[in-house]
C-alpha positions as CSV (number, residue, x, y, z in Angstrom):
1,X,75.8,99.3,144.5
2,X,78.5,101.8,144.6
3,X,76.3,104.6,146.0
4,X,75.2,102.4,148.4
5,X,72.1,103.4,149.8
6,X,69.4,106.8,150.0
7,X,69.0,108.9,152.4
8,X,66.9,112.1,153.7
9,X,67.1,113.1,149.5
10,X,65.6,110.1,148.2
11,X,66.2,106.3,147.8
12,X,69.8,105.6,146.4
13,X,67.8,104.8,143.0
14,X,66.6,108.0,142.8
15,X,70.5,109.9,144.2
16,X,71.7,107.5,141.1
17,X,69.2,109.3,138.7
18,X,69.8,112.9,139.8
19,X,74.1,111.8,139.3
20,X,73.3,110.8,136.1
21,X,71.4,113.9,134.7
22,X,73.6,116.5,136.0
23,X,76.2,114.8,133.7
24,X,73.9,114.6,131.1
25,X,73.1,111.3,131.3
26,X,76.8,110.6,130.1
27,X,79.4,108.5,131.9
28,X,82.2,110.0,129.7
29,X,80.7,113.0,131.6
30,X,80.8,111.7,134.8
31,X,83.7,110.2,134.5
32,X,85.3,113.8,133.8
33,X,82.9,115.3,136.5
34,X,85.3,117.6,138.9
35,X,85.4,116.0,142.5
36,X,84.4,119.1,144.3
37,X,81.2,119.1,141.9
38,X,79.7,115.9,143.2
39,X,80.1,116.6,146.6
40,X,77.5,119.0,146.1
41,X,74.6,117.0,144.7
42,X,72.1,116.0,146.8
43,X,73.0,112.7,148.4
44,X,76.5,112.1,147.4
45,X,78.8,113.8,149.8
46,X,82.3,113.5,150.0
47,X,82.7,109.7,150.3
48,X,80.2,108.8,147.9
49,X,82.0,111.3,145.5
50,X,85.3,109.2,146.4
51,X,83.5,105.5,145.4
52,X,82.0,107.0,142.1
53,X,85.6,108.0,141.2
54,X,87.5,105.2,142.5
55,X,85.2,102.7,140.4
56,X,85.6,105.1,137.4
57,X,89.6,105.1,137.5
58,X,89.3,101.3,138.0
59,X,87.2,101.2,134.6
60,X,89.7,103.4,133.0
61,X,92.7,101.2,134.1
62,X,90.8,98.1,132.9
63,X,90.1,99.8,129.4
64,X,94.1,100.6,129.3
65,X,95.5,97.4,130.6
66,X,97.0,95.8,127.5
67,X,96.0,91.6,126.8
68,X,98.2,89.5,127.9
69,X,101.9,89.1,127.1
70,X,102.8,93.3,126.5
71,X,102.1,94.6,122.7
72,X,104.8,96.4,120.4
73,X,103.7,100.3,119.3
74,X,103.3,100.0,116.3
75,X,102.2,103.0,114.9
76,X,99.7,106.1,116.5
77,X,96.6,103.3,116.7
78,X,98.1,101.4,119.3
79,X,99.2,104.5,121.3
80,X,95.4,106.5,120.9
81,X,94.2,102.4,122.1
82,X,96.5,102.6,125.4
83,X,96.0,106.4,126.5
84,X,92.8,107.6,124.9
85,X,90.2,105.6,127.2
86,X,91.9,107.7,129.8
87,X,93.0,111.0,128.3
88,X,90.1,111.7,126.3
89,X,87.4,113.2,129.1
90,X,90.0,114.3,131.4
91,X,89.2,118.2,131.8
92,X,92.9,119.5,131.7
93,X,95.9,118.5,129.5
94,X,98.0,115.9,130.0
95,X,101.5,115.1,128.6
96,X,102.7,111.1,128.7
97,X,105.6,109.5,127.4
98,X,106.0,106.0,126.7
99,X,109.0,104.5,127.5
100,X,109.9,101.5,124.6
101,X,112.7,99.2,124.6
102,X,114.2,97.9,121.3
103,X,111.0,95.7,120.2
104,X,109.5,99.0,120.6
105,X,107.4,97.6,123.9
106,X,106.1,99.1,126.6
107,X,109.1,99.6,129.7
108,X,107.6,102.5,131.7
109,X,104.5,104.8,131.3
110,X,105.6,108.3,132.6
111,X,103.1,111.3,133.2
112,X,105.3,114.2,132.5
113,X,103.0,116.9,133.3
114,X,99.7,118.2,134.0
115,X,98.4,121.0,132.6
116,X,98.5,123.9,129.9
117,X,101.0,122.5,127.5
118,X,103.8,125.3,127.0
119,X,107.2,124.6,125.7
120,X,109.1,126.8,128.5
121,X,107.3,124.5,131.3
122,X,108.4,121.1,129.8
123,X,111.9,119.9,130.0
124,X,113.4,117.5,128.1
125,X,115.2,116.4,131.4
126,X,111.2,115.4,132.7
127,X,111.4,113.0,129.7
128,X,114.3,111.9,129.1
129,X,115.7,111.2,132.9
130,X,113.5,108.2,133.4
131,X,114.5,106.7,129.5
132,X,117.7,106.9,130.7
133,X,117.5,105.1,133.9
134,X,115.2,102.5,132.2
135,X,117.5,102.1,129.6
136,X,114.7,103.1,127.0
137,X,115.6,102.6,122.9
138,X,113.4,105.0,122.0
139,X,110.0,107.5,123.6
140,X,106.4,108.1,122.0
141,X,105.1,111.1,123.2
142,X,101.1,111.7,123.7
143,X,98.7,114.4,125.4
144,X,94.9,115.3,125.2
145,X,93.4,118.1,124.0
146,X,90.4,118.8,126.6
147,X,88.4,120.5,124.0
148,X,88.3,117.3,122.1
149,X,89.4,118.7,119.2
150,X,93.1,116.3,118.3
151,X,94.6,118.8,115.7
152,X,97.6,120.1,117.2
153,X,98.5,123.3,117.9
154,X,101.4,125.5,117.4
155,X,103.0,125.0,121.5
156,X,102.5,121.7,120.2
157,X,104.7,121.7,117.3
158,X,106.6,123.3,119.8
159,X,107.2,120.8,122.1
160,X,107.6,118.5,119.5
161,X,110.8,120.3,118.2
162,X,112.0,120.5,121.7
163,X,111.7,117.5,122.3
164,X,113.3,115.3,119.1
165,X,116.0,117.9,119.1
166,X,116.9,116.7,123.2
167,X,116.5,112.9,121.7
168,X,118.8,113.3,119.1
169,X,121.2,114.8,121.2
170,X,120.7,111.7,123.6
171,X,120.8,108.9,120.8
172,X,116.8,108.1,122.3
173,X,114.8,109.1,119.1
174,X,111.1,110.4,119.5
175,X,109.3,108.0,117.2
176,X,106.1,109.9,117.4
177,X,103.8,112.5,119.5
178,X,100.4,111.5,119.4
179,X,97.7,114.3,120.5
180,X,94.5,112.3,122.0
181,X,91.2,113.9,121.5
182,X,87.6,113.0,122.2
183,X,87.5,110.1,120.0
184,X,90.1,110.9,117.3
185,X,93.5,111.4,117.4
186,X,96.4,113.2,115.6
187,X,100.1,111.8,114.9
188,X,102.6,114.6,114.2
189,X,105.1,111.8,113.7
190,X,102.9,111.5,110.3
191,X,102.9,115.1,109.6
192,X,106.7,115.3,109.5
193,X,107.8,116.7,112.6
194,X,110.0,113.5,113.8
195,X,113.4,114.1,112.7
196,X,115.0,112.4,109.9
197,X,117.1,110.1,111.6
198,X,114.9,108.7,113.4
199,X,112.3,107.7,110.6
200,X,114.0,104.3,110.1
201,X,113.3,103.6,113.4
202,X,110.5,103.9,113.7
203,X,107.5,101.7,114.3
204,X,105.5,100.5,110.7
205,X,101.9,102.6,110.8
206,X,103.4,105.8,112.4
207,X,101.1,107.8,110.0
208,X,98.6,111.1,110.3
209,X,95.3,111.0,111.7
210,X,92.7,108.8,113.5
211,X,89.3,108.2,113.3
C-alpha cells in the first residue's frame, strides 16, 4: 500500500520483496536503511524512498507516544521505553535530554546533537538553555550507541561529568544519563557518575543496566 504500485521492474509485490531482502528481511533494518540507499533499488526511486520513511518515523512516533495523561521518569526503564524504539537502529549517535518538571514529568524533549559524541562538541549551554526557559526541575540525559553495544564509553563518562558539574552550578540536577543500545540499555546514574547532591532527587529505580 505504501509502495503503491509496480512498474517496468516488476509488480509492487515483487519491488516490496526485493526492499525487504536487501535489509535482510528486517524492518529494524529498514527502518535504519540510509535514504540515498533506497533510491537505488529497483523500483523505489526517490518518492517511494520518502513514503517508506515517512510511514517508518510515523511507527516510531506511535511506539514513543506515551498513554494517556503524561508518565513520571521513574528510573532508566521508563527513559530506554520512551527513546529506545527510536534510538536504537538509528545509524549515528544521538544525544537527548528530557526536560522534567518537579513530578519529574515530561516538559520538553530536546535533541541536543547529532553525531560522534565528544565532550569538546557538547555544551552545557545546548542543554541547559532550554531547562531554563522551560523552567525545568531537573534533566535526564540519553544517547544511542549505533553499534548496539549500551556500555558506555569513556567520552561518555565524559560528558557525563560535564554535564552534572554545569547542573550543579545551575541548581538543575542531572538525575541520570541513559545510553540506548540495540535492545538494552545502560544507566550511568546507577554506576555512580550523578553527583551526590543530586541522589535525593532523584527518581526511585535510577539503577544500572537493562535487559
Amino acid at each position: 500500500m505504501i509502495l503503491g504500485s509496480g512498474g517496468p521492474s516488476g509488480s509492487v509485490f515483487r519491488v516490496a520483496e526485493r526492499v525487504l531482502a536487501g535489509c535482510g528481511g528486517s524492518l529494524r533494518r529498514l527502518a535504519a536503511a540510509d535514504p540515498g540507499a533506497l533510491e537505488t533499488l529497483p523500483g523505489i526511486g526517490t518518492a517511494r524512498a520518502g513514503r517508506l520513511i515517512a510511514a517508518l518515523e510515523l511507527g516510531r512516533r506511535a511506539a514513543c507516544e506515551p498513554e494517556g495523561d503524561e508518565l513520571p521518569i521513574r528510573g532508566p526503564e521508563d527513559v530506554f521505553r520512551r527513546l529506545g524504539p527510536r534510538l536504537r537502529d538509528l545509524p549515528q549517535e544521538e544525544f537527548h535530554a528530557l526536560l522534567l518538571n518537579t513530578r519529574h514529568r515530561v516538559i520538553r524533549e530536546v535533541m541536543v546533537s547529532r553525531g560522534i559524541l565528544d565532550a569538546s562538541l557538547i555544551h552545557p549551554r545546548e542543554v541547559f538553555r532550554p531547562a531554563v526557559a522551560e523552567g525545568a526541575a531537573a534533566v535526564v540525559l540519553a544517547h544511542n550507541h549505533p553499534s548496539g553495544d549500551p556500555e558506555p564509553s569513556a567520552e561518555d563518562h565524559a560528558v557525563t561529568r560535564q554535564l552534572v558539574a554545569a547542573g550543579e552550578a545551575l541548581g538543575i540536577p542531572v538525575l541520570d544519563h541513559v545510553v540506548v543500545g540495540r535492545s538494552a540499555f545502560r544507566s550511568l546514574g546507577g554506576q555512580g557518575m550523578m553527583a551526590v547532591g543530586t541522589r535525593a532527587d532523584r527518581p526511585s529505580g535510577g539503577h544500572a543496566g537493562g535487559t
